[in-house]
Biopython code that builds the backbone (N, CA, C, O; Angstrom):
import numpy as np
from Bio.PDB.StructureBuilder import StructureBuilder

atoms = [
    (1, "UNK", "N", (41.366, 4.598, -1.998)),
    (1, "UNK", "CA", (40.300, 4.133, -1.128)),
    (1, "UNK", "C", (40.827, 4.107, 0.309)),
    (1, "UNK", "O", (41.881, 3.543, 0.606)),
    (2, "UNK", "N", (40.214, 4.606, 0.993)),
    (2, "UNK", "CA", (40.188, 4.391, 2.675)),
    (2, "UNK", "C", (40.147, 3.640, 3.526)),
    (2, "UNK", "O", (39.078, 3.714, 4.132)),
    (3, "UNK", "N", (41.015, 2.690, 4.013)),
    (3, "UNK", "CA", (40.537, 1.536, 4.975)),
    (3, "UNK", "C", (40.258, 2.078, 6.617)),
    (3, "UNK", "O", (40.958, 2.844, 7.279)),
    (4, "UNK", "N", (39.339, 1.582, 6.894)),
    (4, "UNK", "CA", (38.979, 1.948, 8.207)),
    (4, "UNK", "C", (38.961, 0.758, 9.164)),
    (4, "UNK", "O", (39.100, -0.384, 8.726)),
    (5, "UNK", "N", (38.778, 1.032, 10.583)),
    (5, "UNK", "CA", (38.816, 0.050, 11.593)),
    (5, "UNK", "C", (37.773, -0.071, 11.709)),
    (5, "UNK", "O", (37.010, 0.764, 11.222)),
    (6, "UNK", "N", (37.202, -1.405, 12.558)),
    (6, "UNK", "CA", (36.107, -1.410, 12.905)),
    (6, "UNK", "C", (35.369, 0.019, 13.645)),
    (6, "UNK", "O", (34.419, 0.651, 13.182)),
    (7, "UNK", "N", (35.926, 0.227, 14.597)),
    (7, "UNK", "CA", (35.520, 1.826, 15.578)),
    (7, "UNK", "C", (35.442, 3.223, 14.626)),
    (7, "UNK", "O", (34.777, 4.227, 14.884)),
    (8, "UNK", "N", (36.156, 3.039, 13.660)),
    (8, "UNK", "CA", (36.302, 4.057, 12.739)),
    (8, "UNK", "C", (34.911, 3.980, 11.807)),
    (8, "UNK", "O", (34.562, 4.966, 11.158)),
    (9, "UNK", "N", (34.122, 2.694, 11.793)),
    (9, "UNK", "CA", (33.165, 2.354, 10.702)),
    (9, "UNK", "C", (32.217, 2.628, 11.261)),
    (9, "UNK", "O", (31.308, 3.108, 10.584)),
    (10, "UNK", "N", (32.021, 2.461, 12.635)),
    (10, "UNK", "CA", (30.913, 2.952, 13.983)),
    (10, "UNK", "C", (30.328, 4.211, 13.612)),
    (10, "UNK", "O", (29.250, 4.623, 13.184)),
    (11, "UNK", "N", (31.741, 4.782, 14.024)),
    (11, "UNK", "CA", (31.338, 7.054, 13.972)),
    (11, "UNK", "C", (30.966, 7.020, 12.500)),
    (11, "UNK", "O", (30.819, 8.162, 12.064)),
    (12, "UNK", "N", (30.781, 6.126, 11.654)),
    (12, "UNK", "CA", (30.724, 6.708, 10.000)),
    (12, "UNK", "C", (29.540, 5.865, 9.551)),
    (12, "UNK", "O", (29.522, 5.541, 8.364)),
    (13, "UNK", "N", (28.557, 5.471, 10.338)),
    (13, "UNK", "CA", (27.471, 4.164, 9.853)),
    (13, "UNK", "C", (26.437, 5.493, 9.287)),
    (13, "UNK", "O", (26.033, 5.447, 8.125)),
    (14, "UNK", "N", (26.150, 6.358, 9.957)),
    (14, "UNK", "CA", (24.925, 7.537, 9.947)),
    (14, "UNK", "C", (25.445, 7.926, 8.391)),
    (14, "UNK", "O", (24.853, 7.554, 7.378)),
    (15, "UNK", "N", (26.392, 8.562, 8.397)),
    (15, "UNK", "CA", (27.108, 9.553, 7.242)),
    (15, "UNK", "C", (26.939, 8.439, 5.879)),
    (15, "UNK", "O", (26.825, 8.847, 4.724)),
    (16, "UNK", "N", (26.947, 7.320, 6.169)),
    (16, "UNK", "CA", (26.903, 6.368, 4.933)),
    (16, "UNK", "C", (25.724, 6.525, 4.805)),
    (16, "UNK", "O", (25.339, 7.358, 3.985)),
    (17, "UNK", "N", (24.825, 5.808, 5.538)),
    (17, "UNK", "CA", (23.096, 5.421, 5.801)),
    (17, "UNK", "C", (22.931, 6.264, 4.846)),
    (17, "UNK", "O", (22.562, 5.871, 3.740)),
    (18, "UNK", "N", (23.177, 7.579, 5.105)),
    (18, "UNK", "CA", (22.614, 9.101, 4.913)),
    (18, "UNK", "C", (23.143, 9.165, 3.494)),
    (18, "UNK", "O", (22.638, 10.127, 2.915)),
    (19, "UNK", "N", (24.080, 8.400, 2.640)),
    (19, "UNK", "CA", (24.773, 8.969, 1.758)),
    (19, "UNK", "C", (25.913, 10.310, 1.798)),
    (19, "UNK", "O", (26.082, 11.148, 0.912)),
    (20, "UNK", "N", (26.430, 10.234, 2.773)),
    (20, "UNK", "CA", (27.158, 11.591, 2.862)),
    (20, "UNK", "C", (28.479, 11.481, 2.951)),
    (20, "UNK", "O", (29.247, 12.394, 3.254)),
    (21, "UNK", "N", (28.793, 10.267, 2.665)),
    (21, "UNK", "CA", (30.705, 9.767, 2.318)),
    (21, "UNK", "C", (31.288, 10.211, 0.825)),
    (21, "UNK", "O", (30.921, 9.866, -0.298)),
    (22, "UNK", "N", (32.132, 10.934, 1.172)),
    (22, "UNK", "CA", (32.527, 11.118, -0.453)),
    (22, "UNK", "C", (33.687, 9.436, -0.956)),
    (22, "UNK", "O", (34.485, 8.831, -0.239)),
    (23, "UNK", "N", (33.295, 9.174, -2.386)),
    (23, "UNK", "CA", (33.434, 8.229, -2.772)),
    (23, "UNK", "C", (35.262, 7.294, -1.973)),
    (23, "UNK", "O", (35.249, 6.338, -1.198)),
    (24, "UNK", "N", (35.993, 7.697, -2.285)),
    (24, "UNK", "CA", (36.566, 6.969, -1.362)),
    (24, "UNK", "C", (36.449, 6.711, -0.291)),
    (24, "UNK", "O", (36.817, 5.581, 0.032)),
    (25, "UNK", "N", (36.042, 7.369, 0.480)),
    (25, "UNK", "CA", (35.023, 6.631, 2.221)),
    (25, "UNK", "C", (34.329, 5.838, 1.648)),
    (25, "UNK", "O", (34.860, 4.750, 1.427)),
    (26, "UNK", "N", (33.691, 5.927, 1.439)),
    (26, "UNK", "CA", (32.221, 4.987, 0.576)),
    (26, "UNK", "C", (32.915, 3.706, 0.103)),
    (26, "UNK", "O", (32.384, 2.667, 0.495)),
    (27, "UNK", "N", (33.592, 3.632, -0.376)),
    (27, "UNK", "CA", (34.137, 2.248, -0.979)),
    (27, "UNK", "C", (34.894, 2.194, -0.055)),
    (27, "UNK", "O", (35.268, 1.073, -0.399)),
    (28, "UNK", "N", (35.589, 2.416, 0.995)),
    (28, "UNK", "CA", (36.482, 2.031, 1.968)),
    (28, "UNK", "C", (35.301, 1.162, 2.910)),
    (28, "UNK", "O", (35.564, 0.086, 3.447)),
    (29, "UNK", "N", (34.146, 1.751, 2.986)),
    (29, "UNK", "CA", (33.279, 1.524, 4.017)),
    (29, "UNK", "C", (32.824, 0.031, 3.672)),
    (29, "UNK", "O", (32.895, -0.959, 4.400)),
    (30, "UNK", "N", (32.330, 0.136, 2.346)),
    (30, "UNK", "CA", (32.019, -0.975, 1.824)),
    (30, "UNK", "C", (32.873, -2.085, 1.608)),
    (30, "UNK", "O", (32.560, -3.272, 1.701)),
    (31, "UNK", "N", (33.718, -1.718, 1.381)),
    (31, "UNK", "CA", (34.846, -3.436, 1.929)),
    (31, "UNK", "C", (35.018, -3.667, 2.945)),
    (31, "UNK", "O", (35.175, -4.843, 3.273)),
    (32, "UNK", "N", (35.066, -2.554, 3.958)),
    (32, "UNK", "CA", (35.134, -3.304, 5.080)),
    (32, "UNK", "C", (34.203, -4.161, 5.697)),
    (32, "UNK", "O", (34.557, -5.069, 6.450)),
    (33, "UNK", "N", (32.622, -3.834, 5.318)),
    (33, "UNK", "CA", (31.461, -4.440, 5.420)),
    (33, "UNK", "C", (31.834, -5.480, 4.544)),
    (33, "UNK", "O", (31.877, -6.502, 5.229)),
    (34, "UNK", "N", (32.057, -5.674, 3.652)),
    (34, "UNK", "CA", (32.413, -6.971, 3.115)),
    (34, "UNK", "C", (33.080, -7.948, 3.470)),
    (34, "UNK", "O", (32.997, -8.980, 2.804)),
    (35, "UNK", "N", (34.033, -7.883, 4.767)),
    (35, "UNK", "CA", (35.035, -8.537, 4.655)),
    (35, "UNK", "C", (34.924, -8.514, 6.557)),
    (35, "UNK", "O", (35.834, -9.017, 7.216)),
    (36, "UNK", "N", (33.903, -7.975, 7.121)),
    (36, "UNK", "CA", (33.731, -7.653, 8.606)),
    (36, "UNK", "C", (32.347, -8.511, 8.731)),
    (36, "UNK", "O", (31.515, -7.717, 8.292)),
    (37, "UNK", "N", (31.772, -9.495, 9.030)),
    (37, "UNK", "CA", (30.867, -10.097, 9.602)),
    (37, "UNK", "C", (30.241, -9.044, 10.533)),
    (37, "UNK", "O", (29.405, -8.232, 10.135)),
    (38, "UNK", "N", (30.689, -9.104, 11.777)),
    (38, "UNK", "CA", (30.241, -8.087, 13.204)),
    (38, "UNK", "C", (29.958, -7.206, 12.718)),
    (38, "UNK", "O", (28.779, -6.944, 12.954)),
    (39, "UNK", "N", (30.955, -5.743, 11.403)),
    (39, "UNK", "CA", (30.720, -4.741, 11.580)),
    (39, "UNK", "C", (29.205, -4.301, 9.828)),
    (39, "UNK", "O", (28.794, -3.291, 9.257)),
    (40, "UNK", "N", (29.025, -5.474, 9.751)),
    (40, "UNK", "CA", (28.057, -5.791, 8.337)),
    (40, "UNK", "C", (26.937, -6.204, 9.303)),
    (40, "UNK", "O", (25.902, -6.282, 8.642)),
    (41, "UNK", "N", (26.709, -6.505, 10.613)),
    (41, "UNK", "CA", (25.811, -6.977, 11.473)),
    (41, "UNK", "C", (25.367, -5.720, 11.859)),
    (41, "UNK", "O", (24.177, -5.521, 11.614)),
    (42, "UNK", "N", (26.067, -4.673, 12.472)),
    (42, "UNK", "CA", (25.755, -3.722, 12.755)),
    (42, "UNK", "C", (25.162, -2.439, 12.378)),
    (42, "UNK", "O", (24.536, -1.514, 12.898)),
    (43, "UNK", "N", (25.737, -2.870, 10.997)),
    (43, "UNK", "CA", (25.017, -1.905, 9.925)),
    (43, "UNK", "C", (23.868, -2.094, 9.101)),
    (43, "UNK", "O", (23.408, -1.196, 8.396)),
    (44, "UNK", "N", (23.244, -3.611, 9.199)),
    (44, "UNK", "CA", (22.192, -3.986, 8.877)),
    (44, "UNK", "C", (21.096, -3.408, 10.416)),
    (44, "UNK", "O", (19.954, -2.962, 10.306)),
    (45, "UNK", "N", (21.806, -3.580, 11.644)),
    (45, "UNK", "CA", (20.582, -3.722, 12.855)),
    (45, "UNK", "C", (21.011, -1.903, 12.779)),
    (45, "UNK", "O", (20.247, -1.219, 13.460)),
    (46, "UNK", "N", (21.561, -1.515, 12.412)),
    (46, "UNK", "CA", (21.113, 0.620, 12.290)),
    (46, "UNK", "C", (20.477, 0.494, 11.118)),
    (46, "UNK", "O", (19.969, 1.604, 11.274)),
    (47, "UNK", "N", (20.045, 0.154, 10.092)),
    (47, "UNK", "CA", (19.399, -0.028, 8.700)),
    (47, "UNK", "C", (17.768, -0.180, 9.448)),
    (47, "UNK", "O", (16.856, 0.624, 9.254)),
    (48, "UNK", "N", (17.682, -1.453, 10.360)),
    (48, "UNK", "CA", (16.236, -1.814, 10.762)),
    (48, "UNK", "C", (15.916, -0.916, 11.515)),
    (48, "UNK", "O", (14.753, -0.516, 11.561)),
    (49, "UNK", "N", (17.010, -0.349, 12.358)),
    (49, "UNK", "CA", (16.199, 0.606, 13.255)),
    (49, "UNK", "C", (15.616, 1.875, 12.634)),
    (49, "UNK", "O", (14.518, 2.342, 12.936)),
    (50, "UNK", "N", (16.396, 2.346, 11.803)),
    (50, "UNK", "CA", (16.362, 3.589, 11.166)),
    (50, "UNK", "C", (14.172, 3.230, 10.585)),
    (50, "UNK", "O", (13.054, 3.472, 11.042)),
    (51, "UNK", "N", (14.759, 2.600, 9.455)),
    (51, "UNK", "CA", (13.260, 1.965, 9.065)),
    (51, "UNK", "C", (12.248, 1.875, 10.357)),
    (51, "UNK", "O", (11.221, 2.552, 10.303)),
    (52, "UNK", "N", (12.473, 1.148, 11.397)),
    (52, "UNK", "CA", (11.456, 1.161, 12.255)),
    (52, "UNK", "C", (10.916, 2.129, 12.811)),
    (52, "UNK", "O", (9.734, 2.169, 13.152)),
    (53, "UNK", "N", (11.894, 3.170, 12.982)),
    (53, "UNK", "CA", (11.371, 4.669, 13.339)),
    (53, "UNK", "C", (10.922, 5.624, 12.499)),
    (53, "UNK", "O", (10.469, 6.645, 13.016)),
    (54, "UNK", "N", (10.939, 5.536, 11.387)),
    (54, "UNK", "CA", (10.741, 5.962, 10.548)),
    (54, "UNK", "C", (9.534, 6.572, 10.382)),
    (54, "UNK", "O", (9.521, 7.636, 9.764)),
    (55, "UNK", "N", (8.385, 6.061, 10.859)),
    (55, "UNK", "CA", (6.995, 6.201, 10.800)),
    (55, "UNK", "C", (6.460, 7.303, 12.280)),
    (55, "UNK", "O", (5.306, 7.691, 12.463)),
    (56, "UNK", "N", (7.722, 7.629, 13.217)),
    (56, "UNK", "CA", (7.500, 8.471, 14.474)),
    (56, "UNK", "C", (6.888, 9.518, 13.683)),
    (56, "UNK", "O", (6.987, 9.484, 12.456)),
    (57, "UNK", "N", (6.077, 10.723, 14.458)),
    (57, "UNK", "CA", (6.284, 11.934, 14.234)),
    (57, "UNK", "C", (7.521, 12.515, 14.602)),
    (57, "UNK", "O", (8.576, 12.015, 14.993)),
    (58, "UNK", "N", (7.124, 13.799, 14.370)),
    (58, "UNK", "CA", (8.834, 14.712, 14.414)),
    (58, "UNK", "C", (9.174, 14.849, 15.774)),
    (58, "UNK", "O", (8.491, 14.287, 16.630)),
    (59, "UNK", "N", (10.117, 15.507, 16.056)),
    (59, "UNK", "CA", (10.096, 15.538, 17.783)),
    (59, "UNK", "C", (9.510, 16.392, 18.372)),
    (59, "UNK", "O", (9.666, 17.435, 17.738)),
    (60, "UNK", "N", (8.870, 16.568, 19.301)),
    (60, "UNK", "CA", (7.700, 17.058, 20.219)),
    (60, "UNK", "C", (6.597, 16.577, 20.052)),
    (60, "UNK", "O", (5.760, 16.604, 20.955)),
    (61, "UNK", "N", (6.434, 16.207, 19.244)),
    (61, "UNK", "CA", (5.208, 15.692, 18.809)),
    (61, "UNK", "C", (4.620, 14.220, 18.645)),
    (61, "UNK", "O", (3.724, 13.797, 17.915)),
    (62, "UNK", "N", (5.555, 13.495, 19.714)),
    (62, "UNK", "CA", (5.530, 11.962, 19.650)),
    (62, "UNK", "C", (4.320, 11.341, 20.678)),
    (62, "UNK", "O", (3.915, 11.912, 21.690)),
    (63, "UNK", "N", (3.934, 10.268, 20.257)),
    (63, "UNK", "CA", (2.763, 10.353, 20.988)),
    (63, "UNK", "C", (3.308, 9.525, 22.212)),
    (63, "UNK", "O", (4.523, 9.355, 22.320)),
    (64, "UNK", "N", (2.419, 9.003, 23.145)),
    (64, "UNK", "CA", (2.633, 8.549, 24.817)),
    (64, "UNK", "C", (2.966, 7.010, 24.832)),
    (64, "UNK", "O", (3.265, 6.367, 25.838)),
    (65, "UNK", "N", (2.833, 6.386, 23.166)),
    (65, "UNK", "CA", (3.058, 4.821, 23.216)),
    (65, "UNK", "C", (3.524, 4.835, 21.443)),
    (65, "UNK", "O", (3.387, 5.573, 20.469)),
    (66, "UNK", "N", (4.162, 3.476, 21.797)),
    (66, "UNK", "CA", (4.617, 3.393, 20.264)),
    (66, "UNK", "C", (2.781, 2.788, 19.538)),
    (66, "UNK", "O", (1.702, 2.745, 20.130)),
    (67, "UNK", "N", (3.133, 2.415, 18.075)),
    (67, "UNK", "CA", (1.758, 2.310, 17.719)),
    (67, "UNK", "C", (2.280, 0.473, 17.836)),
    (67, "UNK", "O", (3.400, -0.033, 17.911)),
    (68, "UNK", "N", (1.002, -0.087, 17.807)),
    (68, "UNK", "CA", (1.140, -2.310, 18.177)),
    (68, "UNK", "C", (2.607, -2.503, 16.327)),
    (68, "UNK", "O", (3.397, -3.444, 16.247)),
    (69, "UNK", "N", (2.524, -1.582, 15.435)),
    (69, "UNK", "CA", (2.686, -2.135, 14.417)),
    (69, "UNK", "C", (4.504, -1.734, 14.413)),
    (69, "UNK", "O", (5.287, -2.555, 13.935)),
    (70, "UNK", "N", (4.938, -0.581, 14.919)),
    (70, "UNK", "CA", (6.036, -0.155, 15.383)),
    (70, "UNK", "C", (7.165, -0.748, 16.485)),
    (70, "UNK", "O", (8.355, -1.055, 16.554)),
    (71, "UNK", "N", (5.912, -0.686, 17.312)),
    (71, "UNK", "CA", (6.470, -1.935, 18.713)),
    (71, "UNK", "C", (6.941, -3.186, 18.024)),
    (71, "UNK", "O", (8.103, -3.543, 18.215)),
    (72, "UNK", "N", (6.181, -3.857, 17.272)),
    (72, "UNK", "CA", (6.371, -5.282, 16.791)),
    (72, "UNK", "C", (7.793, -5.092, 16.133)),
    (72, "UNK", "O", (8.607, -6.015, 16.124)),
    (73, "UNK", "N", (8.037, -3.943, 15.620)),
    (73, "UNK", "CA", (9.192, -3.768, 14.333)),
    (73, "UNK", "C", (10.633, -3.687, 15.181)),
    (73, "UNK", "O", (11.646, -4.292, 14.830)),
    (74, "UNK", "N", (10.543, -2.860, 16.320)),
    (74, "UNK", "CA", (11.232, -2.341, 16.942)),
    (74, "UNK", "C", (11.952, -4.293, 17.686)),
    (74, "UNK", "O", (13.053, -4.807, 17.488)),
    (75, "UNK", "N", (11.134, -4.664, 18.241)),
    (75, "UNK", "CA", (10.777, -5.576, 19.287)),
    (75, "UNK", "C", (11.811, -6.765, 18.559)),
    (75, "UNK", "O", (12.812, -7.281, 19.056)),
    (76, "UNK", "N", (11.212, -6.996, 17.235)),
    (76, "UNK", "CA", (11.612, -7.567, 16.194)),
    (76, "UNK", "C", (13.333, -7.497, 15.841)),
    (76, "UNK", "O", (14.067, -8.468, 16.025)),
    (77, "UNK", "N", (13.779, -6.269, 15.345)),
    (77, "UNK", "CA", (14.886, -6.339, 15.205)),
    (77, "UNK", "C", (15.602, -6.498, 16.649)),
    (77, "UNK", "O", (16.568, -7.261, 16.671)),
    (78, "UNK", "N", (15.311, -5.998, 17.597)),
    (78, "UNK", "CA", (16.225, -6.332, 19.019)),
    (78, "UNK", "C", (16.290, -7.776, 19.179)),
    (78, "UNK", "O", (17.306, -8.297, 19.639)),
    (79, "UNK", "N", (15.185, -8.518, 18.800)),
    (79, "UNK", "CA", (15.634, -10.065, 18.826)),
    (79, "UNK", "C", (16.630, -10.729, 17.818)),
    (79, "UNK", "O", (17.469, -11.623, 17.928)),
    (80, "UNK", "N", (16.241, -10.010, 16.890)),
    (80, "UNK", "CA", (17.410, -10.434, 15.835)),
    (80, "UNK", "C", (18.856, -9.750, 16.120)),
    (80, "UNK", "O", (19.809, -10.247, 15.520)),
    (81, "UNK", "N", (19.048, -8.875, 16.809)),
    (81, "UNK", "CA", (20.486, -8.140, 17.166)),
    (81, "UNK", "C", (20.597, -8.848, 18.444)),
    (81, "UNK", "O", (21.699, -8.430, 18.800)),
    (82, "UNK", "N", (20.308, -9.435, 19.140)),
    (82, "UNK", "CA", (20.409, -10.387, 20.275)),
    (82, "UNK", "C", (21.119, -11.941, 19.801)),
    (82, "UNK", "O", (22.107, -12.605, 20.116)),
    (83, "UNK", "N", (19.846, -12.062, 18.759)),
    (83, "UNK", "CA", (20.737, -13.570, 18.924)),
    (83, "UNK", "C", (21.993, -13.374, 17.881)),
    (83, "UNK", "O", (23.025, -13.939, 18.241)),
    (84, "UNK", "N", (22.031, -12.888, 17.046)),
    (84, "UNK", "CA", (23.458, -12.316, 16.110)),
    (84, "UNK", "C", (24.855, -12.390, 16.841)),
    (84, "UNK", "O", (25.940, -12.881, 16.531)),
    (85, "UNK", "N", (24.284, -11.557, 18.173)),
    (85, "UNK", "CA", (25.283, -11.435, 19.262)),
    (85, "UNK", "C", (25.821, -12.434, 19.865)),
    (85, "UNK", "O", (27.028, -12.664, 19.946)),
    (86, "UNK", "N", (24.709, -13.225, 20.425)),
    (86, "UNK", "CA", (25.124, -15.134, 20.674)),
    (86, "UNK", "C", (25.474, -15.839, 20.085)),
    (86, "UNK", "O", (25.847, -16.811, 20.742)),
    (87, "UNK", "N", (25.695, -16.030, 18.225)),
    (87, "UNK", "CA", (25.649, -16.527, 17.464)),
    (87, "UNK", "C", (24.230, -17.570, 17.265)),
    (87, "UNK", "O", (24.455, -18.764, 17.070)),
    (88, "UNK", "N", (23.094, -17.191, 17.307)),
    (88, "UNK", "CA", (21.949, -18.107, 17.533)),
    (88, "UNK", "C", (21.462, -18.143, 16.092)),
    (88, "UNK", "O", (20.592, -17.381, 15.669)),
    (89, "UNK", "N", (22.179, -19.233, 15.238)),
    (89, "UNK", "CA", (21.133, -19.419, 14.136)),
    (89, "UNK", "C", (20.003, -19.328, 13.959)),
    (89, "UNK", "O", (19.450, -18.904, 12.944)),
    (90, "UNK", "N", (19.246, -19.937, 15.480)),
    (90, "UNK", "CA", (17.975, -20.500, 15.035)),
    (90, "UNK", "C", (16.822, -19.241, 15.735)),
    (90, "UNK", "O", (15.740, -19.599, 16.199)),
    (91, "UNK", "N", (17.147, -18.122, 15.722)),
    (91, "UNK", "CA", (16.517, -16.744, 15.951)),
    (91, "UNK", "C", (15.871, -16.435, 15.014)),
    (91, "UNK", "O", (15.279, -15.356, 15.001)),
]
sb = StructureBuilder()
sb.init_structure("model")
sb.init_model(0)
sb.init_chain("A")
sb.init_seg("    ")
for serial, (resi, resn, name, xyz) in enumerate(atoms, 1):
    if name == "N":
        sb.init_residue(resn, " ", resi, " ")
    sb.init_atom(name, np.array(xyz, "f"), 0.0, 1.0, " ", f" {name:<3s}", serial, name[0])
structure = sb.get_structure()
């Protein structure tokens, strides 16, 4: 199994998301999320974002405003990756 650094877990959040770690990355990744508060924070607020965009069209084809139900999602997790950052329980 692979231990990685925090910065090392950064460049590798997509390739996981995505499923594209072959199994020792993959379990390297995952303990470190286990055992990393900050870098288990970070990979939950790329998890929400991913989901929140999710519903875009493809590219070129995006429209001139997000839709009220997207905005809210988007809007949403930035408050929660804000206060995470402060340590603000009560977010």
């Amino acid at each position: 199994m692979k231990r990685f650094s925090c910065s090392e877990l950064v460049e590798l959040v997509t390739a996981y998301l995505d499923r594209a770690l072959d199994e020792p990355s993959r379990l390297g990744f995952e303990q470190h999320v286990a055992h990393c508060d900050g870098c288990a924070r970070y990979v939950d607020q790329i998890r929400v974002t991913v989901a929140a965009l999710a519903d875009l069209p493809p590219a070129g084809r995006a429209p001139t405003a997000l839709s009220p139900a997207t905005r809210d999602r988007l809007l949403a997790a930035f408050r929660r990756s804000r206060s995470s950052r402060h340590g603000s329980a009560s977010a």
